[in-house]
C-alpha positions, 0 to 999 in steps of 0.5 A, spaced: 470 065 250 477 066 253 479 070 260 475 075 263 477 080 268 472 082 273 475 086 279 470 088 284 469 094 287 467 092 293 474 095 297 473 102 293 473 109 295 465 109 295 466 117 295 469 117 289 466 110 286 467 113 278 473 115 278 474 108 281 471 104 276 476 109 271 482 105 274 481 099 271 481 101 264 483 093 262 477 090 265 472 087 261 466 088 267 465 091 274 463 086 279 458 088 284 457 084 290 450 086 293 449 083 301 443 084 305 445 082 312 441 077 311 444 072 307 451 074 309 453 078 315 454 085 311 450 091 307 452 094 301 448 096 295 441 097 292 440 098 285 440 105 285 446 104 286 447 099 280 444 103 276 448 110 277 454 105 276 452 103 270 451 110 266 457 112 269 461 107 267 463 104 260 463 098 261 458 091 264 456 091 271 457 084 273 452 084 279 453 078 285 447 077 289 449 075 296 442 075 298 436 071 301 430 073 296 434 073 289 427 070 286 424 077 287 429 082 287 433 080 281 430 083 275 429 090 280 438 090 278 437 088 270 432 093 270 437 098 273 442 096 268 446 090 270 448 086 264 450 080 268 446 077 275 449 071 278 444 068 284 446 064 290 443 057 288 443 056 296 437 062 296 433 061 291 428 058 291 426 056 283 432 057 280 430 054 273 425 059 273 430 065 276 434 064 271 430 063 265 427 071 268 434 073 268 436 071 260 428 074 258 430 080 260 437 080 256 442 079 262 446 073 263 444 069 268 449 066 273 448 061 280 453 061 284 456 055 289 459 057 296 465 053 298 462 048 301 456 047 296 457 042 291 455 042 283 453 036 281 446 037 284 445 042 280 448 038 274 441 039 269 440 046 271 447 048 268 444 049 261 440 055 263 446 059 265 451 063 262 456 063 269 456 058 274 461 062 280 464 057 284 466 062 290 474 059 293 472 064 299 466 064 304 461 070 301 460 076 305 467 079 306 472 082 301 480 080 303 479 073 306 485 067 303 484 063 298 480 056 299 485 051 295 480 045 297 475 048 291 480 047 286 477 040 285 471 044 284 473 048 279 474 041 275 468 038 276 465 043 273 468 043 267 467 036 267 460 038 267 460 043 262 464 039 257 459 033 258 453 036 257 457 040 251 455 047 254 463 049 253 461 050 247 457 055 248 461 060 251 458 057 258 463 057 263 466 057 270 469 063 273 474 063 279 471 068 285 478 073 285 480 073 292 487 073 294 489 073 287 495 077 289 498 071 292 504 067 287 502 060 291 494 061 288 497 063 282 501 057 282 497 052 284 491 055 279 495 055 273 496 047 274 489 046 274 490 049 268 495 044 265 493 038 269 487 039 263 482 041 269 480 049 267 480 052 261 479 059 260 
């Protein structure tokens, strides 16, 4: 699997949000950062929401799940049609089964790390995912800078996969895109790269 590109639509024109979501013609999915005001200081979606964006849009809805009960309410956004539902592991309370509940019901399933969550605990659980998103700013919040110190993160993840072969398996890490925009991110991305530490 080579790089996908997944903006957000958390900074959209809510008002208007299809005609938001036809601005990014070249997208391979929408991402949606669902927050509860719980596990993150902030609200947003519900699944009505997920499920009017999915009929409305083209393209598969990636749905983020920043919140603290993902062990229940994660099947209510497949159900509205997410294609892929990435948990936080710091909220789940059964992971293992969270995510084989995901994939029985035809969705990719994802776990997320905050920065500060390291992966190697998580090392025997990466064969029952599809994504692993290893966020490079704190969840709740759109707009914040880029973390640099999860780089080393990244590459450790890779490890993993290669390890256990799941890179082979279209199992891959994915890079929470925040102030991307900026050239020193990029730069510093792109040498992870060439350093062997991040393949697409």
């Amino acid at each position: 699997m080579g790089i996908q590109i997944t903006p957000s639509i958390l900074n959209a024109d809510f008002a208007n949000l299809g005609a938001e979501v036809a601005r990014i013609p070249g997208a391979d999915w929408v991402h949606v950062d669902v927050m509860d005001n719980h596990f993150v200081p902030n609200l947003t979606f519900g699944p009505t929401m997920v499920e009017a964006l999915a009929r409305s849009s083209q393209r598969p809805i990636d749905v983020h799940l920043m919140i603290t009960d993902a062990d229940r309410l994660a099947a209510e956004y497949v159900e509205a049609g997410a294609e892929s539902v990435t948990f936080h592991v710091e909220a789940a309370a059964a992971p293992v089964r969270l995510a084989r509940e995901i994939r029985k019901q035809g969705a990719r399933a994802s776990m997320a790390l905050k920065p500060a969550t390291p992966i190697e605990p998580y090392e025997d659980l990466l064969a029952e995912l599809d994504m692993v998103l290893i966020m490079t700013v704190e969840p709740g919040f759109g707009g914040q800078s880029f973390l640099d110190l999860c780089l080393p993160k990244i590459r450790t993840a890779r490890a993993l996969m290669d390890k256990h072969g799941l890179s082979e398996n279209d199992a891959f890490s994915f890079i929470q895109k925040t102030a991307m925009r900026e050239r020193s991110t990029m730069k510093s991305i792109a040498q992870q790269v060439i350093d062997g530490g991040l393949h697409p």
